[in-house]
N, C-alpha and C positions, 0 to 999 in steps of 0.2 A: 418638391418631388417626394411622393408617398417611399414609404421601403420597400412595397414590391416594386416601386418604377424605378428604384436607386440604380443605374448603370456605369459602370467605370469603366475606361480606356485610355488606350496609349499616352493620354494628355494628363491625364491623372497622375500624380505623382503618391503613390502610397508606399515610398520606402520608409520603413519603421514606423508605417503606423500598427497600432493597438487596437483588436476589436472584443472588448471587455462585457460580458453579460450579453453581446447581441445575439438577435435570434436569427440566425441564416441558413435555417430550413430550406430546403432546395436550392438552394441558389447555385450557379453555373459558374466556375471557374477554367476558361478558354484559353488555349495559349496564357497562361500565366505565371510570370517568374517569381519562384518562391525560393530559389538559392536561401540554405540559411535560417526560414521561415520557422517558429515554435510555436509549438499548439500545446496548452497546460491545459489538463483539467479539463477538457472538451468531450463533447459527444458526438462521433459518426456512425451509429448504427445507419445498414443499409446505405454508405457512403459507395459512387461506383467511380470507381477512378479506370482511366482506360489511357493510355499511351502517355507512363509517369514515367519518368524516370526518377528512381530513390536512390540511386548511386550513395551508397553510404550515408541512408537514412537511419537513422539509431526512434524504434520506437518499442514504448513500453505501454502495458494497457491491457485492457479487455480483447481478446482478438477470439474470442468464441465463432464459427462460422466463416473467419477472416480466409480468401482465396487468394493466391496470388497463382498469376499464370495456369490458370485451374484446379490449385494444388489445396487443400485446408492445412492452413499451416499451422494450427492450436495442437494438435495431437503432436506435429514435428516436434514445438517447443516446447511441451510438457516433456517427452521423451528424453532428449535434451538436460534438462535440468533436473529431470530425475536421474539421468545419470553422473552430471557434475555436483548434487547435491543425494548423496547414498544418503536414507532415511527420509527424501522427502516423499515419496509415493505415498508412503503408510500416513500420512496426515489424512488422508482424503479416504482413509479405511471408516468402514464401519467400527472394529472390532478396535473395542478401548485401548487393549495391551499392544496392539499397533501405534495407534494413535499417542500412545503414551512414549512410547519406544523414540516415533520421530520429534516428538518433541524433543525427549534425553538429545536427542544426535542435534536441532537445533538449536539447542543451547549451550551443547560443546561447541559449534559451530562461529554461537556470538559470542561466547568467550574467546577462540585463535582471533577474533576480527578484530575486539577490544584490546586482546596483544597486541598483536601487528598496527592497530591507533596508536596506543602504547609508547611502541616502538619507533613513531616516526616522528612525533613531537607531543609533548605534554597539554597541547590546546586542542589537537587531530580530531580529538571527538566532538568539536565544536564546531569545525570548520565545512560549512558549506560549500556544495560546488555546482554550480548554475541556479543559484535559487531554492536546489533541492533540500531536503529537509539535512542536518548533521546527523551524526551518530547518536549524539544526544538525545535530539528529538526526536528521533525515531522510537529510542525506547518512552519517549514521555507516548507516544501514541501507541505503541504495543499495551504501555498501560489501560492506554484510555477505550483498545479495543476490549482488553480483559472484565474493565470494570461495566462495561456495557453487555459483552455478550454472558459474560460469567456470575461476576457479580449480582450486578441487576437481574441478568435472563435466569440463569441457573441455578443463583442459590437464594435468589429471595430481598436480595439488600435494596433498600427505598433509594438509603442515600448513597449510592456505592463509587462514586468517582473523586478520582482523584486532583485536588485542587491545578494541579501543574500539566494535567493528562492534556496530550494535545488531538483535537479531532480531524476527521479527514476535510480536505476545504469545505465541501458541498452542507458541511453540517455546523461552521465556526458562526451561525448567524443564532443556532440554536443551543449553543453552550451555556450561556449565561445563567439560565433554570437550572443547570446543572451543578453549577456551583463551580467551574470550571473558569479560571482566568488565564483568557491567552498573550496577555501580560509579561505572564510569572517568569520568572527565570532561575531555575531550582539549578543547584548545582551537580555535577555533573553523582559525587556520593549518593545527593538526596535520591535524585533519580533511579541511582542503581539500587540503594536499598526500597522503594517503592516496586522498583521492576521485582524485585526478588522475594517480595512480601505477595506480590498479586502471584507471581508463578508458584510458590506455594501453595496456595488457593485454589490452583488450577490442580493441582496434585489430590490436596483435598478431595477434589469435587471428584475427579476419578477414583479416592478410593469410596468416596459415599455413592457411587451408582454403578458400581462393581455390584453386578447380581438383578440390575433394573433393565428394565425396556426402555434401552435407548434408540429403539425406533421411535417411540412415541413421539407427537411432538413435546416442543421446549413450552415450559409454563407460562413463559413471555418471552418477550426479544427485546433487544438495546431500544431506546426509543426512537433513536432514527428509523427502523425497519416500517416499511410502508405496511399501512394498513390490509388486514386479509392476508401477509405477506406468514407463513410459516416455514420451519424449521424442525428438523429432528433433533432428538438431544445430542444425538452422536453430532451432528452434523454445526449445533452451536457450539460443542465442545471443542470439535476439529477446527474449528475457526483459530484459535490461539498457537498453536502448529504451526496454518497453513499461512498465518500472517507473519512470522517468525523467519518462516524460508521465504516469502515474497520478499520482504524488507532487508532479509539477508545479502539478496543480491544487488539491490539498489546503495545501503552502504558500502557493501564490497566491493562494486563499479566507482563510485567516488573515490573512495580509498587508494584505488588503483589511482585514481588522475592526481592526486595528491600527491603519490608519491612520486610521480613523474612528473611534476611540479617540483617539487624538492628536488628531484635530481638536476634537471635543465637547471635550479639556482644555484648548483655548486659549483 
């Protein structure tokens, strides 16, 4: 049976199966039980779903255009989190001294979180929850956004990543030229004084284009960025920000279940 002719039914048994790299462009899922179901790393642009029930769906993603019940929900949840996260609108500013401003606020932000890790056990910044990346590693990829968009795109650096930087999945086939082992297992210090050497960096770079046209575009882009694909300088620079308060909330949601894990063990 070809893939377009693949058909399953009632007789089919696919509880816990896994569909890994396939390509299931159109395909029709009818009456189908999906209690439970995880989608990582996946793409639905143009998905139309029509008499779902999400009953206590938890999703996180790209949701630009996303409707629900006629509604665009992307402006809801921006508003939202701008307002549970004061300083994060001004990432998404044109104007530096914005931009600059929410960064200050999120990285007061990831310092209370690295408290309250801290706080709950001496390993917490290590500790995964469903697969999703630690607290650690999140900062190894905040790195490895900086050395990409900053580094390399903005100030010029050939070789500018950091051996431990960890990349987003879509891109770990293409790290290796980079000099990047996703191996490595730096310690929780190494990490944070690499994180604190590139956000310097970032500081730098705002005060060297303090007085430039940061409309222009950016003189390159990370090399992941698809070809033809451009950027403003404001717009590479706010990336380091915007990725800060994104990743903010996804350790902070962890954290949360940790510590309600620790509790239920006491």
């Amino acid at each position: 049976m070809t893939r377009a002719e693949a058909r399953f039914g009632p007789d089919d048994e696919l509880r816990g199966a896994r569909f890994v790299e396939a390509d299931m462009t159109g395909a029709t899922f009818r009456l189908v039980q999906l209690d439970g179901v995880r989608v990582e790393q996946s793409f639905l642009p143009g998905a139309v779903m029509r008499g779902v029930d999400l009953t206590g769906a938890d999703i996180d993603g790209e949701i630009t255009g996303l409707r629900v019940n006629g509604v665009e929900v992307a402006p809801l949840v921006e508003a939202e989190l701008d307002r549970r996260y004061p300083g994060r609108a001004q990432a998404r500013s044109a104007d530096l001294a914005e931009q600059r401003a929410s960064l200050d606020a999120a990285l007061r932000a990831w310092d209370a979180h690295l408290a309250r890790a801290a706080a709950l056990a001496p390993g917490a910044v290590h500790e995964s929850v469903d697969g999703e990346w630690s607290t650690a590693q999140t900062l190894r990829h905040l790195v490895f956004a900086i050395d990409g968009w900053i580094r390399y795109g903005l100030r010029g650096i050939d070789d500018p990543f950091w051996y431990a930087g960890l990349p987003f999945t879509e891109y770990e086939p293409g790290v290796a030229a980079l000099g990047v082992d996703l191996a490595a297992t730096p310690s929780l210090e190494e990490t944070l004084a690499a994180h604190a050497d590139r956000i310097a960096e970032v500081y730098a770079t705002y005060d060297d284009l303090e007085g430039t046209d940061v409309e222009a575009d950016a003189p390159r882009l990370p090399p992941w960025a698809p070809e033809g694909f451009t950027r403003a300088v404001h717009q590479s620079l706010g990336v380091v920000a915007r990725e800060h308060w994104a990743h903010l909330q996804f350790v902070e949601r962890d954290l949360t279940t940790l510590e309600e894990r620790a509790r239920a063990a006491r």
